[in-house]
N, C-alpha and C positions, 0 to 999 in steps of 0.2 A: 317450770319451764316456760318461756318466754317465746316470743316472735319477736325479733330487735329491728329495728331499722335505723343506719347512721346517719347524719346531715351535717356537712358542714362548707363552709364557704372554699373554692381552690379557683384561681386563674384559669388551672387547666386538668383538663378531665383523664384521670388517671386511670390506667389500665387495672384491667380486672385483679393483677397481684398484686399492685401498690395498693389499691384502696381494701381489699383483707389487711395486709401489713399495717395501712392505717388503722386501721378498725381494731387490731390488735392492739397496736400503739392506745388508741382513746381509750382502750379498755383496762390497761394497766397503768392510766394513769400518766402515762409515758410521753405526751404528746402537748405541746402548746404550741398554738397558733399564731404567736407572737403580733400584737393587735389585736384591736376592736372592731369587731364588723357586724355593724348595722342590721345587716339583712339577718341574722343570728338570732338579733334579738324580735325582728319585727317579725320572723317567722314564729319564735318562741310565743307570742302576741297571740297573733291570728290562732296557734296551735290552742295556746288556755281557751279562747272564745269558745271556741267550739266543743273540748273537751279538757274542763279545770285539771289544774295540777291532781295526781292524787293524793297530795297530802292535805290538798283543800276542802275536800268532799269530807261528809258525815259519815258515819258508819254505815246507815242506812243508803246511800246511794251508792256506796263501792259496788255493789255488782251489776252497774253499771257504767262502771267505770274501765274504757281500753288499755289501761293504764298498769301494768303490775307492778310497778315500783316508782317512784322517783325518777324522772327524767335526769341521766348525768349532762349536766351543760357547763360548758367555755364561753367565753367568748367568739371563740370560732366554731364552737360544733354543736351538737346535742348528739346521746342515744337515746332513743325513744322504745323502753321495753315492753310490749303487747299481752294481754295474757289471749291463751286461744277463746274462743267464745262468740258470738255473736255480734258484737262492735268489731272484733279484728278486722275484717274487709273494711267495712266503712271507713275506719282510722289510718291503716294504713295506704288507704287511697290518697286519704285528705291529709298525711305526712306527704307523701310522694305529691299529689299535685303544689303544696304549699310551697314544697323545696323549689318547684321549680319557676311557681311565681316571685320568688325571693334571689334566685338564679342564685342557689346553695346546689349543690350535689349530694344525692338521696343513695343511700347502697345499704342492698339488701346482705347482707352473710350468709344464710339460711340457703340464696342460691346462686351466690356471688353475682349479683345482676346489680348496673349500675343505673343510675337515671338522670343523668348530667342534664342541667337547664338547656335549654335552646340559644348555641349559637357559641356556648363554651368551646374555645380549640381543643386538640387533643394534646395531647404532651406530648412536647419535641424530643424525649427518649427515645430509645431505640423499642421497638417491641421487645418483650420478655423473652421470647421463643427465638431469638434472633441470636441468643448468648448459649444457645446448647449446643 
């Protein structure tokens, strides 16, 4: 079992069902962001700095590592899977604040909480709850 957190680049900051839906979508593979965005990769960047990929690390250093699997990345997105342990706080701080220095959008699943960068609009949809 993992702690997941999503990140990917959007115009506009989606409401708490669209970005599950998405998250759903990146997890089946289902989703292309059609483009290259920058901010993707330079977050990708700063993210090894601080903690290498984990298929980079020796056997010896994996438990050390926040890392439980392979990062899935896009061009437009990453999931970034956690194992629980004592790095998880630290790591997923420093997902969340990287997302937002790179003005990607960070979403938790675990407790559908979003963390849209500073200054992203909201989406010109209708709210969710507005169609029942």
């Amino acid at each position: 079992m993992s702690f997941d957190l999503a990140v990917w680049f959007s115009d506009t900051t989606p409401d708490p069902r669209e970005a599950l839906a998405l998250y759903q979508k990146m997890c089946r593979s289902e989703w292309a962001p059609g483009g290259e965005y920058p901010q993707v990769d330079a977050f990708h960047k700063d993210l090894c700095a601080a903690y290498p990929e984990i298929d980079s690390l020796p056997e010896e250093a994996l438990d050390e590592c926040p890392w439980s699997c392979a990062h899935d990345r896009s061009s437009g997105h990453m999931i970034i899977a956690m194992n629980y342990g004592h790095n998880l706080e630290a790591a997923s701080t420093l997902v969340i604040s990287l997302a937002e220095q790179h003005g990607l959008i960070c979403y938790d699943p675990q407790n559908s909480h979003l963390y849209p960068p500073p200054g992203l609009r909201a989406s010109e949809r209708q709210p969710w709850y507005r169609f029942w």
